[in-house]
C-alpha positions, -999 to 999 in steps of 0.1 A, spaced: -352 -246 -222 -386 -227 -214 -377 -219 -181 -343 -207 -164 -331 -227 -135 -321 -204 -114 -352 -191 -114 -364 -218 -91 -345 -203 -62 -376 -180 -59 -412 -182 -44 -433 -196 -75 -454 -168 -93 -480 -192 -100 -488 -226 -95 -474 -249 -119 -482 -289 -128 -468 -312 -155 -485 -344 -156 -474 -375 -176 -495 -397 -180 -492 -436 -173 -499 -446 -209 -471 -431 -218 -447 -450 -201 -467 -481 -211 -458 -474 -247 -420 -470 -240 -393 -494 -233 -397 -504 -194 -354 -507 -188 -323 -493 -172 -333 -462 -151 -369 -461 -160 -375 -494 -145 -365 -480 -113 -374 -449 -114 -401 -425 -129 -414 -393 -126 -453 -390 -127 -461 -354 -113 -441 -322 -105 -450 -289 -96 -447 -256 -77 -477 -235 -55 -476 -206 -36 -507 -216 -8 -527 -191 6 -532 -182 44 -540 -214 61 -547 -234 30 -553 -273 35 -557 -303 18 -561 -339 23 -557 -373 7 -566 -406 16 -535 -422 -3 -514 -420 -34 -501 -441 -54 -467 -425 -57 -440 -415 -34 -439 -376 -31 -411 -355 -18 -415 -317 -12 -392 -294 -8 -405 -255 10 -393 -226 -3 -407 -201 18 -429 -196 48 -440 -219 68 -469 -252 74 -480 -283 92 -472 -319 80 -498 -345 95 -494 -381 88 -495 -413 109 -507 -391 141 -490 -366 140 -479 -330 133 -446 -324 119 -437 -286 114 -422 -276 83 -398 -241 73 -383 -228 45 -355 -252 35 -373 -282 48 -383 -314 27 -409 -337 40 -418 -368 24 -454 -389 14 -454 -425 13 -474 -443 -8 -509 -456 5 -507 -433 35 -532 -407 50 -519 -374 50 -524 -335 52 -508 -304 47 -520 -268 60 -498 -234 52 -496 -213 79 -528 -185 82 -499 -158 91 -470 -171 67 -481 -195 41 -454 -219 21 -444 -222 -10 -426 -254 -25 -419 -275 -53 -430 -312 -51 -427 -342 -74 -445 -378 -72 -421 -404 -88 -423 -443 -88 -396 -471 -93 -382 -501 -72 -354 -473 -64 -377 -449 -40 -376 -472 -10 -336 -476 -13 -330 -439 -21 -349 -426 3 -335 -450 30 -300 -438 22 -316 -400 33 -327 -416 67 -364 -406 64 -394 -436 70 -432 -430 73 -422 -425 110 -399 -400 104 -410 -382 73 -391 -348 73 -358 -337 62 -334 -311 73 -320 -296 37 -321 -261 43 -310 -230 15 -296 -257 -15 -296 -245 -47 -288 -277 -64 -321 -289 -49 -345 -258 -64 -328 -261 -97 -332 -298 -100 -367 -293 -97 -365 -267 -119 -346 -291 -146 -374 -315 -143 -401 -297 -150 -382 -277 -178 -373 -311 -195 -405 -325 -191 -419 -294 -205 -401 -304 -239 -421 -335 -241 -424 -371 -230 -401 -389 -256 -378 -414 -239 -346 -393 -237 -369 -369 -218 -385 -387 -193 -350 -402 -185 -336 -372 -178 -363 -364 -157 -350 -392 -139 -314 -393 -141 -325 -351 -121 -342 -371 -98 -318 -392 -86 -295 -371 -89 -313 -351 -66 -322 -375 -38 -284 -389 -40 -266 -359 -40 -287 -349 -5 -277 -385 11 -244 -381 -4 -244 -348 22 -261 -361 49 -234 -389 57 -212 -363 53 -229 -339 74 -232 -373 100 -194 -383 99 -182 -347 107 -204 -349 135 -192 -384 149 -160 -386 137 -131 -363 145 -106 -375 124 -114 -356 93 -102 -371 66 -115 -343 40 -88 -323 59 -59 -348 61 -64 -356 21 -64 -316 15 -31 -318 33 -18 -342 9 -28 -329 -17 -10 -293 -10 24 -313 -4 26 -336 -39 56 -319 -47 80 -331 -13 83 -362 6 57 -368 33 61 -389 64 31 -408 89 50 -392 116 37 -354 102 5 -364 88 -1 -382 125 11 -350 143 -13 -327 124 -40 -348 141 -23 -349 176 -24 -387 173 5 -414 170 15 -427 140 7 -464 144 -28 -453 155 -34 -423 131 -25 -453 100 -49 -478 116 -77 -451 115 -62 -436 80 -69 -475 66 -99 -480 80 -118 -454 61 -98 -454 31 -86 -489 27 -52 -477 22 -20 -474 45 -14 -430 44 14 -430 20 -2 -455 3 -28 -433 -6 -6 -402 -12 10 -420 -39 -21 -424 -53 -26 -389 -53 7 -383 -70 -3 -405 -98 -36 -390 -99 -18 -354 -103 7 -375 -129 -19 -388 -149 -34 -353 -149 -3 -336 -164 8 -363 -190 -24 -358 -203 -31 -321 -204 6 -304 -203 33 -310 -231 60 -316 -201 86 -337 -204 84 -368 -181 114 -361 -162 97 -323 -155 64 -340 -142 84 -366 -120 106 -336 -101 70 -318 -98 57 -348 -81 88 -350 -58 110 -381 -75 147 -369 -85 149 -404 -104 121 -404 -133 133 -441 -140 115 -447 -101 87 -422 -106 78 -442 -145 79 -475 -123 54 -459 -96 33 -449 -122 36 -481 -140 25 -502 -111 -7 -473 -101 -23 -465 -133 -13 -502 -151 11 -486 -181 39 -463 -184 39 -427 -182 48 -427 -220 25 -452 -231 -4 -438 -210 -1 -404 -231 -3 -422 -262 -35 -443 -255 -51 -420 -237 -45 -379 -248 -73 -363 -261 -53 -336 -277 
């Protein structure tokens, strides 16, 4: 591509706009991702001391994301600051402004995209016209997304083009809801369960019981398995099964081991018991699963 991606980490040289235009999108096949969701605009600018501008409304959605320095937001009454890191968001049909800071002025990537997905994706980030700004802060899969777009639209506006652009776009927005909840159930939620599956996963090999799993949480092990279900759907050892299998699945397919060797890894002295495990998991046996499904 023209342009390196990590490249967009920096402050943009120059300003720089791809446009593609409407008529092109009229002349291609309106399905799949393109139908909800397009990308009309991107670009990056480095503002000047206490550079402003003003619109009445857009069409599009915009979302931008500053790089560096710093600037004022205004929109529906009111002034909303933004910093490096920070991603703030313009609704369609709705008075804005934006002035860089006369002292230290901003520089940011943007994007205007349209598609009956916007309103849904960027409910899922918790922003609204009421609260238009969004906490992101130093994420290098967000500068290099933008980077990706404008790099493939640079390439052209054939249809594998433009839905790439897209597929980046989405990508985008999801992955930062995607962190958000996560951010948001660390916050409200002390039972970490990132930490409790990491546990399971170091002890695949041995026999694990509520009772420990329960203790490493100081809770009881009736209550630790109703909050265990609750999020997961599945009873603790339940799901550490599952996560044997998974690790099972993984080693028929990309070791040469023996199935009796993968079953004592896993923790089950009688491979006859693990193959029936297996069986009723991943839906055939541990033999017939390599057959159908080794790519090597």
């Amino acid at each position: 591509m023209p342009e390196n991606t990590r490249t967009a980490r920096r402050t943009p040289a120059r300003p720089k706009v791809l446009v593609v235009p409407e008529s092109v999108y009229a002349t291609l096949p309106r399905r799949g991702l393109l139908e909800q969701l397009r990308v009309q605009m991107i670009g990056s600018s480095q503002c000047t001391p206490g550079w402003r501008i003003e619109h009445s409304e857009f069409e599009e959605h915009t979302v931008v994301y500053c790089l560096t320095g710093k600037g004022v937001y205004d929109v529906t009454g009111r002034q909303w600051g933004v910093n490096p890191g920070d991603m703030f968001f313009i609704y369609p049909n709705t008075p804005h402004a934006h002035t860089a800071d006369k002292k230290d002025p901003w520089a940011f990537h943007w994007v205007h995209f349209l598609g009956a997905a916007c309103d849904p994706l960027l409910d899922a980030l918790g922003v609204s016209r009421d609260r238009p700004v969004l906490r992101v802060g130093d994420d290098p899969r967000v500068a290099s997304s933008f980077a990706e777009i404008y790099d493939t639209l640079y390439l052209g506006h054939t249809y594998p083009c433009l839905l790439h652009a897209a597929a980046c776009l989405q990508q985008m927005l999801s992955h930062l809801a995607l962190q958000r909840n996560y951010r948001a159930s660390r916050r409200e939620d002390p039972f970490e369960l990132d930490r409790i599956i990491a546990f399971m996963r170091r002890h695949l090999a041995k026999p694990l019981a509520v009772e420990t799993l329960a203790a490493s949480c100081g809770l009881s092990p009736s209550h630790f398995s109703q909050q265990f279900k609750a999020r997961t759907g599945h009873s603790p050892i339940d799901y550490f099964i599952r996560l044997k299998m998974q690790r099972a699945a993984e080693l028929i397919l990309t070791t040469r081991l023996k199935m009796n060797r993968i079953a004592a890894q896993l923790g089950y002295e009688d491979p006859y018991y693990f193959s029936r495990v297996f069986r009723k998991v991943m839906g055939s046996a541990p033999t017939q699963y390599r057959e159908q499904r080794r790519a090597f």
